[in-house]
Backbone as JSON, one array per atom type, in Angstrom:
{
  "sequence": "XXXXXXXXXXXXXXXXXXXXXXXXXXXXXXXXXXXXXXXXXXXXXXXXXXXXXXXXXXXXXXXXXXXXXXXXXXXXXXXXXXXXXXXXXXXXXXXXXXXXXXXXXXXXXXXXXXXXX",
  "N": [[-51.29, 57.95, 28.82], [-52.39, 56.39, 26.44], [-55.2, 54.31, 25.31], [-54.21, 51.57, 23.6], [-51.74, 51.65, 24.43], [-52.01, 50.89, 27.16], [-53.54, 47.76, 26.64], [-51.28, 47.1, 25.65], [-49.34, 47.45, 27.24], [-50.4, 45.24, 29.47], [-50.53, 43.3, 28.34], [-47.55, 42.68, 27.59], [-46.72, 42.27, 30.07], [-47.82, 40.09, 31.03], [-50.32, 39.96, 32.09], [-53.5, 39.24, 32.53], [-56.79, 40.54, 31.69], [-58.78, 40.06, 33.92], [-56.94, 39.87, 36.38], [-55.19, 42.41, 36.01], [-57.47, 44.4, 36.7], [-58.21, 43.73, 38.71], [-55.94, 43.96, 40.61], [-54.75, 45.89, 40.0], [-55.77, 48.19, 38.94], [-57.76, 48.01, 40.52], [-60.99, 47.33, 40.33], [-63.25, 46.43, 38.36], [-63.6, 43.86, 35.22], [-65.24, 44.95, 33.29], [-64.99, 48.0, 33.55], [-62.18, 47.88, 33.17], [-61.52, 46.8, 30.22], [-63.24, 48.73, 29.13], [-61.6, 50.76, 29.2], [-59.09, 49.77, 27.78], [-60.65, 49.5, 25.46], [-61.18, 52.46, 25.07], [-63.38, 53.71, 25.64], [-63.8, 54.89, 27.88], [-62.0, 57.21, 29.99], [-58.6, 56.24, 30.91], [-57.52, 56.43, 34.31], [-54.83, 58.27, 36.03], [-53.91, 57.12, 38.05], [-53.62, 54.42, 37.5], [-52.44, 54.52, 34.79], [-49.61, 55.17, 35.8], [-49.09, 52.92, 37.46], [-48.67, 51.2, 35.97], [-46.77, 51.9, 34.07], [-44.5, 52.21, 36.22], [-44.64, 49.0, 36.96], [-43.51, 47.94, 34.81], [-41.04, 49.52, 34.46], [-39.95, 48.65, 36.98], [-39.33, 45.93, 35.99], [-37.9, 46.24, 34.29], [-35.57, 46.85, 35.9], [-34.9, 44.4, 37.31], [-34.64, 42.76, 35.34], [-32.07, 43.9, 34.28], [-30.41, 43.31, 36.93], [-30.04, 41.1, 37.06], [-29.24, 39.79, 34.39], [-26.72, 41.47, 34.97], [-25.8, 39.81, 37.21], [-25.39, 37.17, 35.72], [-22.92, 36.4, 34.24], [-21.25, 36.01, 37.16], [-22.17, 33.81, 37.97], [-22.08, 30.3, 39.04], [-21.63, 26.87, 37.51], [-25.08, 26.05, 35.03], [-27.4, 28.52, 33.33], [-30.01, 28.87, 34.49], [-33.7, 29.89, 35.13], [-36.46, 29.9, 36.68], [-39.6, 28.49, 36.1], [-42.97, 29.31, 36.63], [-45.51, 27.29, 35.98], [-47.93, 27.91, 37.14], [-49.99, 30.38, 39.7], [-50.55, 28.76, 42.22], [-48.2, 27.05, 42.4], [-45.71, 29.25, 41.89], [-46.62, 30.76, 44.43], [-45.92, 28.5, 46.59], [-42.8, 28.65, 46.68], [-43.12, 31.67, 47.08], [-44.52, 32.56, 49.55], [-44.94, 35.37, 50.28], [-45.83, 36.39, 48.29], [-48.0, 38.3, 45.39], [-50.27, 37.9, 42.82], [-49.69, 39.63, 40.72], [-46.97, 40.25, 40.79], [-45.98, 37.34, 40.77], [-46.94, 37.38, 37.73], [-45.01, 39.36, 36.46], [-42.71, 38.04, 37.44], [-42.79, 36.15, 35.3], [-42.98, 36.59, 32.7], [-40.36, 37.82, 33.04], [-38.78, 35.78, 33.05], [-39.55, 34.54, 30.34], [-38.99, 36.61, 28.94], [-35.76, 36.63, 29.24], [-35.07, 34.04, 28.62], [-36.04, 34.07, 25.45], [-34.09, 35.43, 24.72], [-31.95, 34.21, 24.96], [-30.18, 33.79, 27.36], [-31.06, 32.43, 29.64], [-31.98, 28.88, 31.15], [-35.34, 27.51, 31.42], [-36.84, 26.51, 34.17]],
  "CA": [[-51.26, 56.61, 28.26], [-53.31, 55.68, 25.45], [-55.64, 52.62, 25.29], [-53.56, 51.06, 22.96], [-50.44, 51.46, 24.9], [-52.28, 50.4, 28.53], [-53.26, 47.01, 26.18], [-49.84, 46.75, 25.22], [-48.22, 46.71, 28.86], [-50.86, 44.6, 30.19], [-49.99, 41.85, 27.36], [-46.14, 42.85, 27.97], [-46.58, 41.79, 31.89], [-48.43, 39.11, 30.91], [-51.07, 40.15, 32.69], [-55.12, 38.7, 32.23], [-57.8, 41.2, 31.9], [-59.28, 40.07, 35.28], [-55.92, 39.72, 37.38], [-55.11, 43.94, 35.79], [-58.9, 45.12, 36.89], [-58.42, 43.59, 40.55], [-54.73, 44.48, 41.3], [-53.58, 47.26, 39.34], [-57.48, 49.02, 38.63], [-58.83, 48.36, 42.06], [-62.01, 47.82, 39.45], [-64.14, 45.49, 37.48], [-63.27, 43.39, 33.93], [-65.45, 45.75, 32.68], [-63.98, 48.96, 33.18], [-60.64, 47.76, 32.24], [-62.21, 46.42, 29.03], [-63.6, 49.76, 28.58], [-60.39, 51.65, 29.24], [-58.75, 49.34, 26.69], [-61.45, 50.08, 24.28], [-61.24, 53.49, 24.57], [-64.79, 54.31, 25.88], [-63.49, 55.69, 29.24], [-60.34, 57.46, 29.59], [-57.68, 55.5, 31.66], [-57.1, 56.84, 34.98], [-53.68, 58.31, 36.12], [-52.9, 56.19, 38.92], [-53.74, 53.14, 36.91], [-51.15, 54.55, 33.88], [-48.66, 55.4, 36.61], [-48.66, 51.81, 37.94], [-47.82, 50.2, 34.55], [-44.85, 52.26, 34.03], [-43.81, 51.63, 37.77], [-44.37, 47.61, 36.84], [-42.18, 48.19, 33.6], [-39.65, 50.01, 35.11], [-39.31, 47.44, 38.11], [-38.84, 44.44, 34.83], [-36.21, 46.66, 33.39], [-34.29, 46.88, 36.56], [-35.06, 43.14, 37.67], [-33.6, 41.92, 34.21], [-30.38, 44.16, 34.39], [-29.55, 42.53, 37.93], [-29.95, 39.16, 36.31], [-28.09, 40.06, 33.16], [-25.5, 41.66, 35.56], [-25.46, 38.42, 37.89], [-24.63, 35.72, 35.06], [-21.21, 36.29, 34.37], [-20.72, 35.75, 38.31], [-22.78, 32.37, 38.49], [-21.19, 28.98, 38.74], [-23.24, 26.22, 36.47], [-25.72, 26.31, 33.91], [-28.26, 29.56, 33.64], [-31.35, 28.51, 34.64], [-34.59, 30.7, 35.94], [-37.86, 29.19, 37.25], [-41.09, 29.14, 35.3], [-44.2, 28.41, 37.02], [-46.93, 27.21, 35.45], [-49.5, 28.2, 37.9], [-49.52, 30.89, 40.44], [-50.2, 27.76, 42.94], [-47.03, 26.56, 42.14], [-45.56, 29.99, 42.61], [-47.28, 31.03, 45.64], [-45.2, 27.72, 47.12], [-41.86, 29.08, 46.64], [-42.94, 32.84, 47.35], [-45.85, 33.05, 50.07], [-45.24, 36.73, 50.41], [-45.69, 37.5, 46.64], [-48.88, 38.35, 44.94], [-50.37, 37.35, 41.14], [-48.64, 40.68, 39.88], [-45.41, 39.6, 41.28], [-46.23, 36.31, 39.37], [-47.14, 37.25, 36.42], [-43.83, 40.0, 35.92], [-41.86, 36.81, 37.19], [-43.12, 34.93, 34.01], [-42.63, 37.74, 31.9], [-38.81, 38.35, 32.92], [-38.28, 34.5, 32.85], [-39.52, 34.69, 29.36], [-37.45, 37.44, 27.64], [-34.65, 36.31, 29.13], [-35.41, 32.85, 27.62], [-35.8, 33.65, 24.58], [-32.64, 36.36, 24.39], [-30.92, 32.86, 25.15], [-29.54, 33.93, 28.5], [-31.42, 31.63, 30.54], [-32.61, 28.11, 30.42], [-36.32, 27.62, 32.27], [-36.27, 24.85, 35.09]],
  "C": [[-52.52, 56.42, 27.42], [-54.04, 54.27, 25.35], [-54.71, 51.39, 24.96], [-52.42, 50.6, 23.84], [-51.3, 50.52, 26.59], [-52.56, 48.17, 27.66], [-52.59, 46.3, 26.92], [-48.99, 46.24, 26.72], [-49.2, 45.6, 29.58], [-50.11, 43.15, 29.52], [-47.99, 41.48, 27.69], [-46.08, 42.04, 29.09], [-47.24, 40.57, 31.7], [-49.85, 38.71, 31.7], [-52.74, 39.72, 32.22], [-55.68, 40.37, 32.56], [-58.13, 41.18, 33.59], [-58.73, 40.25, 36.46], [-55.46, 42.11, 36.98], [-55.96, 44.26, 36.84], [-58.57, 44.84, 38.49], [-57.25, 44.29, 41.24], [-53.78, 45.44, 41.06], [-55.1, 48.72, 39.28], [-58.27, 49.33, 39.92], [-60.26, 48.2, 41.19], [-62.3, 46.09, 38.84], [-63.52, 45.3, 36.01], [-64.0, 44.74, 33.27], [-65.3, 47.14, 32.13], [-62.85, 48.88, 32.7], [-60.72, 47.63, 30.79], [-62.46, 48.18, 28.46], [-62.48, 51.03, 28.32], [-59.57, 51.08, 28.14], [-59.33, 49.88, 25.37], [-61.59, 51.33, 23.86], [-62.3, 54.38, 24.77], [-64.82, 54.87, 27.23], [-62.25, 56.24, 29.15], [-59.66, 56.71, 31.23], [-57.19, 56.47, 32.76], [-55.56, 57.39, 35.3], [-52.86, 57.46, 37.01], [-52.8, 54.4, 38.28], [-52.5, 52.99, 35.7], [-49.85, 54.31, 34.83], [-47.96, 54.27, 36.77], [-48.46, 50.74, 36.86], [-47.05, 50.5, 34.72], [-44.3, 52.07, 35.48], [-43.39, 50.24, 37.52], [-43.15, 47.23, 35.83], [-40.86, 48.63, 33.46], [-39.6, 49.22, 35.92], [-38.52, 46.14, 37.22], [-37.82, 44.85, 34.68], [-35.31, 46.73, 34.39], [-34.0, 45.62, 37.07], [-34.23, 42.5, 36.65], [-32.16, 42.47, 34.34], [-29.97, 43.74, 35.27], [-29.63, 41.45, 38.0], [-29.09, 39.28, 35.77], [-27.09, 40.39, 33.7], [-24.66, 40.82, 36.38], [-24.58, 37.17, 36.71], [-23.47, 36.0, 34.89], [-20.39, 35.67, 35.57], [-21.44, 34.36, 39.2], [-21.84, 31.36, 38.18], [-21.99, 27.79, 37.93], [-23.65, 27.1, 35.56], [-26.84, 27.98, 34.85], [-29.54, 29.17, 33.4], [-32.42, 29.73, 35.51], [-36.05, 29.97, 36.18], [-38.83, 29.63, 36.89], [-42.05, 28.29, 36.09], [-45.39, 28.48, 36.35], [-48.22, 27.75, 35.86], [-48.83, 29.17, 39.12], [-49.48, 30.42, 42.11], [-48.92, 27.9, 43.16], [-45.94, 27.8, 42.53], [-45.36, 30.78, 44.22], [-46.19, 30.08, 46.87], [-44.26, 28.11, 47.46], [-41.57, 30.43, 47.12], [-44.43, 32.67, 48.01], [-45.64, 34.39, 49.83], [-45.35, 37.58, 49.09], [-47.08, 37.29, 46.26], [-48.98, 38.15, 43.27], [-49.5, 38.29, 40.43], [-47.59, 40.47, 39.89], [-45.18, 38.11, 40.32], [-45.78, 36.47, 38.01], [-45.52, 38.35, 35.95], [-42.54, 38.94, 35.9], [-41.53, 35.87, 35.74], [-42.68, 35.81, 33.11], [-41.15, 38.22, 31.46], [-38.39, 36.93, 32.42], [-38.65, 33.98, 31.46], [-38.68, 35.3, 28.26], [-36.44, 37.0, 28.18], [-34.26, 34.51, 28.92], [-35.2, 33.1, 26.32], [-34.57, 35.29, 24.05], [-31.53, 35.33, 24.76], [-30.2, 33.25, 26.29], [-29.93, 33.35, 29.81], [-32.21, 30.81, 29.97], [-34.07, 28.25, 31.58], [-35.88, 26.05, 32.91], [-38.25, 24.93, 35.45]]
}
């Protein structure tokens, strides 16, 4: 994985600098920063666990996308503003869990297949 591309999936997941470095890095803003930048090279278990997070979205959205046809009502998915707000609804989920939540409940927003509630 290339700087560029590690970035790229962090922004994809919707992920913060600081929320990456703690729960995907095990590590400091600053190394992540620096792995972005290009001035360290990006560990393997740290690449690994992007594409793990990216592959979990892509199978999370197809058993959405495969669900609507078999819903009754409108298509709605739940955006939380805050991982407060979150946290409420899912004690047993963590910010990563969050933030891929927001992420799926986004593209499939704006691919018009769900409204946000």
């Amino acid at each position: 994985m290339t700087n560029l591309e590690l970035q790229a999936f962090r922004r994809f997941l919707m992920l913060k600098v600081s929320e990456a470095s703690e729960y995907i890095g095990k590590t400091d803003v600053e190394t992540w920063r620096n792995w972005e930048n290009n001035t360290l090279p990006i560990p393997e278990n740290v690449a690994t666990a992007m594409k793990e997070l990216k592959n979990l979205r892509s199978e999370k959205i197809q058993l959405i996308i495969n669900s609507i046809n078999d819903r009754v009502g409108s298509n709605t998915i739940r955006y939380f503003m805050t991982y407060q707000e979150f946290k409420k609804v899912n004690p047993e989920l963590d910010v990563i869990q969050w933030r891929l939540h927001q992420s799926i409940a986004t593209e499939l927003y704006f691919r018009g297949l769900e409204k946000l509630c």
